[in-house]
MIBADO-298834 format. One record per residue (C-alpha): residue in one letter; y, x negated, z. Coordinates in steps of 0.02 Angstrom, whole numbers, padded with zeros to 5 digits, always signed. Each point is the difference from the previous one (the first is absolute). Example, Ala and Ser with C-alpha at 12.3 -4.5 7.8 and 13.67 -1.06 7.14 Angstrom:
REM residues 2
A-00225-00615+00390 S+00172-00069-00033 
END
This chain:
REM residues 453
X-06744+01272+14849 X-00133+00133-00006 X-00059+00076+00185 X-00069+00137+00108 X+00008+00063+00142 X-00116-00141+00095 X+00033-00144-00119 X+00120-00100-00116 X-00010-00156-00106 X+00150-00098+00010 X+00024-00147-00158 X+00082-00142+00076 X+00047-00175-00085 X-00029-00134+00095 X+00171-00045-00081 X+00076+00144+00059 X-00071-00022+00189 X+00113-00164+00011 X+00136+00062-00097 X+00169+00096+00062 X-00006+00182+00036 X-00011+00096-00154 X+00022+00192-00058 X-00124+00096+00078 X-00004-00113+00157 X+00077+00053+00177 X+00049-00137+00098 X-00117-00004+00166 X+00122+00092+00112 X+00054+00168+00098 X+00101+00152-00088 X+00195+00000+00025 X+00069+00063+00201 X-00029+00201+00000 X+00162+00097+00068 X-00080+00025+00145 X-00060-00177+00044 X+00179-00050-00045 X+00044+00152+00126 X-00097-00079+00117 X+00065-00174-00020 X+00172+00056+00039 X-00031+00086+00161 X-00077-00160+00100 X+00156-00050+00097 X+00027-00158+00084 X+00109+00071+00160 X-00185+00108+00020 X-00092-00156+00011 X+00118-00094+00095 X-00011+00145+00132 X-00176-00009+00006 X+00002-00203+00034 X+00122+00023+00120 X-00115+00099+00112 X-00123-00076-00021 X+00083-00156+00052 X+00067+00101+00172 X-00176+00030+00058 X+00040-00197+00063 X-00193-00061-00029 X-00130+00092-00107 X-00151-00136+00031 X-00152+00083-00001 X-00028-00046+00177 X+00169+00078+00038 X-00004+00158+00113 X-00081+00154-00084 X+00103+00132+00119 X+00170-00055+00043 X+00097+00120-00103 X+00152-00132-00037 X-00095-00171-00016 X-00150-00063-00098 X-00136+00054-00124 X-00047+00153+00077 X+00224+00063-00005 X-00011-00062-00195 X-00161+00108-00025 X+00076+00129+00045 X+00149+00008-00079 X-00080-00049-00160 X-00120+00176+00014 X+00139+00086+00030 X+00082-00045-00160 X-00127+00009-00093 X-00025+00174+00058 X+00180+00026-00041 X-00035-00054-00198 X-00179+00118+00020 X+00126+00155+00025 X+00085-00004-00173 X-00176-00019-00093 X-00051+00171+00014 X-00160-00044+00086 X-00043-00129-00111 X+00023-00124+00111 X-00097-00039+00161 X+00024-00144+00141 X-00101-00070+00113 X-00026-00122+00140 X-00160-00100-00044 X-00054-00093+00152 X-00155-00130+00055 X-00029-00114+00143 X+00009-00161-00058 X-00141-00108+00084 X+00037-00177+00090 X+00043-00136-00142 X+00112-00159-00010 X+00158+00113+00011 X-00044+00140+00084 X-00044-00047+00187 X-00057+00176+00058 X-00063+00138-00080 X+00161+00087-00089 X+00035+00156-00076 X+00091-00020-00191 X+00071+00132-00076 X+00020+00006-00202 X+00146+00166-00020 X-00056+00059-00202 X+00090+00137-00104 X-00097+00057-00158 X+00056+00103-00133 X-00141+00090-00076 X+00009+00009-00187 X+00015+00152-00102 X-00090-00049-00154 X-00137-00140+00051 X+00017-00004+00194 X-00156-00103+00037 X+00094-00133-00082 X+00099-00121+00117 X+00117-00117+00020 X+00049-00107+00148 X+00179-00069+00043 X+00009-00094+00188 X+00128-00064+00095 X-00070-00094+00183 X+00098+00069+00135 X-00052-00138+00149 X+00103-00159+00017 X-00009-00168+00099 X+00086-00136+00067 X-00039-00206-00006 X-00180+00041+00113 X-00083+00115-00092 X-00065+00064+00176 X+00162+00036+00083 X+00048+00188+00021 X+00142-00015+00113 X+00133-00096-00096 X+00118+00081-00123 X-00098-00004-00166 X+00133+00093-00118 X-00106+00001-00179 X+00134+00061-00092 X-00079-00097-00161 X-00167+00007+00052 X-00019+00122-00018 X+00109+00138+00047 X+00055-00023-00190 X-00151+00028-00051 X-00018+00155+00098 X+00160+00054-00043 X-00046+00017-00198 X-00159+00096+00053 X+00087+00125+00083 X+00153+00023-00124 X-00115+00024-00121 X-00099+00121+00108 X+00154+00111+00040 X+00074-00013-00215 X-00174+00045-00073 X-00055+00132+00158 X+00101+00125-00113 X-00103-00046-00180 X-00161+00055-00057 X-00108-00158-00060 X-00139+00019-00093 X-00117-00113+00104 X+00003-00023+00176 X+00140-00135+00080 X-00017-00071+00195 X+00125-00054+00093 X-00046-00127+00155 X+00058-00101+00145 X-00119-00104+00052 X-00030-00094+00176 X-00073-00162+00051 X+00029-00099-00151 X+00087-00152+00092 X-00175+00011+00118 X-00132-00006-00166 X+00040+00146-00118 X-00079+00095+00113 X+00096+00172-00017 X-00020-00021-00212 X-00191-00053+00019 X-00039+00157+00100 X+00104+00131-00123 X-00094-00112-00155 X-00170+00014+00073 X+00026+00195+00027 X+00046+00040-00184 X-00153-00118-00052 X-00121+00117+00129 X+00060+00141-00090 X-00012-00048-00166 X+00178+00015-00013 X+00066-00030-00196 X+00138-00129+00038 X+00059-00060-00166 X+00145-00115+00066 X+00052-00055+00161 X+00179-00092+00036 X+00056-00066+00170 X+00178-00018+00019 X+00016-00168+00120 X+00160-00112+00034 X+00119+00080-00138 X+00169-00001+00080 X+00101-00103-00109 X+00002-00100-00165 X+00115-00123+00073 X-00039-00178-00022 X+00063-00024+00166 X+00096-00145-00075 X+00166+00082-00018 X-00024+00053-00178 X-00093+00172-00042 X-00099-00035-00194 X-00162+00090+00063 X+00079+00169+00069 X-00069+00101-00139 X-00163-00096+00004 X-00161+00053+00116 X-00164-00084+00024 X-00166+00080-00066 X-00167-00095+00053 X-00143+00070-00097 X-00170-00084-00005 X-00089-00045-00146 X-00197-00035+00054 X-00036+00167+00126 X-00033-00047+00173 X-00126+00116+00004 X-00086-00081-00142 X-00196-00001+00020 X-00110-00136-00047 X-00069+00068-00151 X+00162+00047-00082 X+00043-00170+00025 X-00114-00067-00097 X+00044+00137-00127 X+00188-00045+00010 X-00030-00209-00008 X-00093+00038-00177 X+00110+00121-00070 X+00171-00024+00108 X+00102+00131+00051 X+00122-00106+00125 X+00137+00077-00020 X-00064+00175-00049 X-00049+00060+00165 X+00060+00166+00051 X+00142-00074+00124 X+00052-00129-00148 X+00045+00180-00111 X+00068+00075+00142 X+00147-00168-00027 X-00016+00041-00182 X+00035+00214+00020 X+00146-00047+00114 X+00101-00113-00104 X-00032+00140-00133 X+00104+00146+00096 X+00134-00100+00110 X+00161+00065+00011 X+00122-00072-00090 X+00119-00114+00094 X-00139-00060+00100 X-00138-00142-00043 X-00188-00010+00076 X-00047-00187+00007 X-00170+00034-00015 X-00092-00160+00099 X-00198-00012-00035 X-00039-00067+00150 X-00101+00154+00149 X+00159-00076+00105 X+00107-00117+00054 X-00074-00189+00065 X-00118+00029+00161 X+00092+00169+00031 X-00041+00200-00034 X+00035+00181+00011 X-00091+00168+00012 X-00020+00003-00187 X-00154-00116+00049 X-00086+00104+00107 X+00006+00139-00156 X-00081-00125-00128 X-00141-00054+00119 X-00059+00136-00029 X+00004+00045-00199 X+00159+00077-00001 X+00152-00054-00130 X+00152-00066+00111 X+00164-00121-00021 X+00116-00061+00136 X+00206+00029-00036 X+00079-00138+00105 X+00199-00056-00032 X+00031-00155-00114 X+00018-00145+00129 X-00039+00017+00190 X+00100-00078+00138 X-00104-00057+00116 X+00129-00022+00139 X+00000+00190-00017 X-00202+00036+00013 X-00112-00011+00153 X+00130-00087+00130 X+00090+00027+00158 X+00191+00069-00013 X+00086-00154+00036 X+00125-00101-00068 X-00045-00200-00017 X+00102-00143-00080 X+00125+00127-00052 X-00137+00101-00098 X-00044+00187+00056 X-00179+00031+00007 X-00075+00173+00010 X-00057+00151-00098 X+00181+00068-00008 X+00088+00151-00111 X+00150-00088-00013 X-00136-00096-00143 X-00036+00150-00080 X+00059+00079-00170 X-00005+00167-00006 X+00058+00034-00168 X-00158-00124-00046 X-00113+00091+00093 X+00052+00136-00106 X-00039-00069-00156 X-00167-00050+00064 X-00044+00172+00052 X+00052+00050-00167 X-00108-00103-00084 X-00135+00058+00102 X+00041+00163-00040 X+00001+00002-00181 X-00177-00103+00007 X-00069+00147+00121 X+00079+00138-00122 X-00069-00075-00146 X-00156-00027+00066 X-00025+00176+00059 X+00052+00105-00115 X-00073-00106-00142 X-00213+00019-00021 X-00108-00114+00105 X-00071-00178-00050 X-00155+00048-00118 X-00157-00041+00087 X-00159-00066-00067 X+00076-00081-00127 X-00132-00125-00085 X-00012-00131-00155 X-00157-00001-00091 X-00112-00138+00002 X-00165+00065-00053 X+00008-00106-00162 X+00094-00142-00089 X+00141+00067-00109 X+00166-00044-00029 X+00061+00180+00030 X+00037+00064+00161 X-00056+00163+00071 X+00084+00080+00165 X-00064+00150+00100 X+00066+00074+00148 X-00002+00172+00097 X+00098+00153-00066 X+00177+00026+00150 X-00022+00193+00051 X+00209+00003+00013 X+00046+00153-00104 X+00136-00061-00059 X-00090-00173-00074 X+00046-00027-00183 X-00113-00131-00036 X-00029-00192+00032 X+00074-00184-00076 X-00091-00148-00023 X+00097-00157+00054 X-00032-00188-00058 X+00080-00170+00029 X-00042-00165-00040 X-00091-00099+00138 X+00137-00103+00037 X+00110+00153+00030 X+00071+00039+00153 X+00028+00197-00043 X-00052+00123-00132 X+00058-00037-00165 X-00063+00139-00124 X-00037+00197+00035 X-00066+00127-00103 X-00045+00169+00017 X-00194+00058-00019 X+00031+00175+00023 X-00105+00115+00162 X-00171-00102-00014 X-00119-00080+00087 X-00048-00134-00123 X+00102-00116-00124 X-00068-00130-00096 X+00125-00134-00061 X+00002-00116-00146 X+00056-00164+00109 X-00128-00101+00120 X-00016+00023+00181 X-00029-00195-00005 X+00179-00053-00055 X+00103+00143+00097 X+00008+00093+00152 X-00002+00174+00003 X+00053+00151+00114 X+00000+00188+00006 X+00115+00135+00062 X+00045+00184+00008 X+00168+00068-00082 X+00057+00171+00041 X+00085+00140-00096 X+00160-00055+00054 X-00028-00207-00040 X-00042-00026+00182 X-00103-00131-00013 X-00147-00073+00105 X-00033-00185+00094 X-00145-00076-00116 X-00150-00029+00036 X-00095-00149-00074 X-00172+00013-00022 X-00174-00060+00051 X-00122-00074-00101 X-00142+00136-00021 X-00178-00002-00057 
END
């Protein structure tokens, strides 16, 4: 393969694009665990997170309607405590780390009666390498009973979605201490059980400031892999909902996409793809390509309204009996968001999973941008442009392909640190994909590209 600096020409069978992976080819996946993201793994600890969903579960109600000042009970007593932990993990990051209390009045809407103050509570961990790079992990710290509008009754949320808030904390307090190379936030949100309010408002912010979210992930009802049937097959197993179609999708790249497809290529749908590539072992991502769950959803949503790449984590099989009711018990069956329900040691393994995704992600070079197939004129070959990463520690670039009937990436090869590549094989019979490999093997989410003229 002869190249330069800007471009490469890549000879390709078409034999060989259907055939098994051969010398020369990588398979389309991340490098091995680094010591220190094995480090890492290792110091999340489940009696940690079960502390934190124990108090969280004291405050007695956190519904967003709850009381904002009663220092013991309600949203405003789990605000604070949440800060003050946070502010805790911000201590051992040597500045690195900052927390704050983002708050807006929500206006009058179906659930929301009066005008009410919501308060998001956000740790971010500036980078050291690429810091206006970011990723997102949430956790939604409000919780309900049966009526959605009742902020008296005992609304525990121990599942949902102290557990969730649980992982985004551990994993603030075990990576406060590292140095990423991009920029990782930690959040609790508010007013997700009243309309996603609390993850709308934080989403909307990073979109006014042109804020370079790469991936988002909310954490939301991942207590336990039991099957709630007696027997436990799914406890190693969590939930990943990832798009394929963006919901943010315009018009005109519609029509683009219903020519060309591109389904299941959208940034969200190799988000799924990049996480099944660096779980840890022991544990198994049942990536779903669905945005979520049947008439249901979480404050991933309010990320990829508005262009940004996000996934939901959610445990293998919900018990409903456990989710949005009253603590009762009725025909011998106990109802209510209880801890007694939760698994601590599987929260553990979720948050682990989350944080070898956020690791990975970070400390490997960002998703290539302006990537592009050209269409100018009728070939067979396939030519591929996209924009040089500024990382200074960015190696060079693969070009990935799979058949169309593929569900993941099925060959990889290495172009070298270009900007153009034209391949032997036809963009009409394949699919193709970009991304950025590092000095150390860290490797990139792809990008798939866009026709261009």
């Amino acid at each position: 393969m002869a190249k330069s600096s800007r471009r490469a020409f890549l000879s390709v069978s078409a034999a060989a694009a259907a055939a098994p992976l051969v010398a020369g080819e990588a398979r389309a996946g991340g490098a091995a665990p680094s010591r220190e993201l094995r480090a890492i793994l290792r110091e999340i600890d489940p009696a940690r997170i079960e502390a934190i969903v124990r108090k969280l579960v004291s405050f007695g109600t956190r519904h967003t309607l709850s009381s904002q000042d009663d220092p013991v009970r309600g949203i405003g007593a789990a605000r604070d405590w949440i800060f003050a932990e946070l502010q805790r993990c911000a201590a051992t990051s040597g500045g690195r780390m900052t927390v704050e209390l983002q708050s807006f009045v929500q206006p009058v809407s179906p659930r929301v009666p009066v005008p009410t103050t919501i308060t998001n509570v956000i740790a971010t961990l500036r980078g050291s390498v690429t810091p206006d790079r970011t990723y997102v992990v949430t956790g939604h710290y409000d919780s309900r009973v049966t009526d959605v509008m009742d902020a008296v009754k005992d609304a525990p949320g121990a599942d949902d979605d102290a557990s969730g808030v649980a992982v985004a904390m551990e994993l603030a307090r075990v990576l406060a201490t590292r140095r990423p190379e991009a920029t990782i936030v930690f959040a609790a949100v508010a007013g997700e059980e009243q309309g996603l309010y609390g993850s709308d408002h934080m989403a909307q912010v990073y979109r006014d400031r042109n804020t370079d979210v790469q991936a988002m992930f909310s954490n939301d009802i991942v207590g336990t892999g039991d099957a709630h049937d007696g027997t436990r097959p799914a406890n190693r197993t969590v939930r990943l909902f990832v798009e394929g179609v963006p919901t943010s999708e315009t018009a005109a790249e519609a029509t683009v996409r219903k020519s060309v497809g591109g389904e299941n290529d959208g940034p969200s749908r190799q988000l799924g793809r990049f996480v099944k590539d660096v779980e840890p072992e022991g544990t198994d991502v049942r990536v779903i390509w669905r945005r979520d769950r049947y008439l249901r959803g979480s404050d991933h949503i309010s990320f990829l309204l508005r262009g940004y790449p996000a996934a939901r984590f959610t445990e293998p099989r919900e018990n409903f009996a456990h989710e949005h009711q009253d603590v009762r018990v009725e025909n011998g069956v106990q109802y209510g968001d209880l801890i007694e329900f939760c698994d601590f040691g599987y929260i553990a393994r979720v948050a682990r999973i989350n944080a070898a995704v956020l690791w990975s992600l970070a400390q490997a070079p960002g998703t290539p941008r302006g990537v592009v197939i050209d269409t100018t004129q009728l070939t067979n070959e396939t030519t591929l442009r996209w924009e040089l990463g500024t990382e200074p520690d960015l190696a060079g670039y693969e070009v990935v392909w799979r058949e169309t009937t593929a569900s993941d990436w099925e060959h990889s090869r290495a172009v070298g640190k270009v900007t153009t590549v034209t391949i032997d094989l036809s963009k009409d019979n394949v699919f193709f994909g970009v991304r950025a490999v590092d000095t150390e093997g860290h490797r990139s989410p792809v990008a798939a590209p866009k026709p261009s003229s």
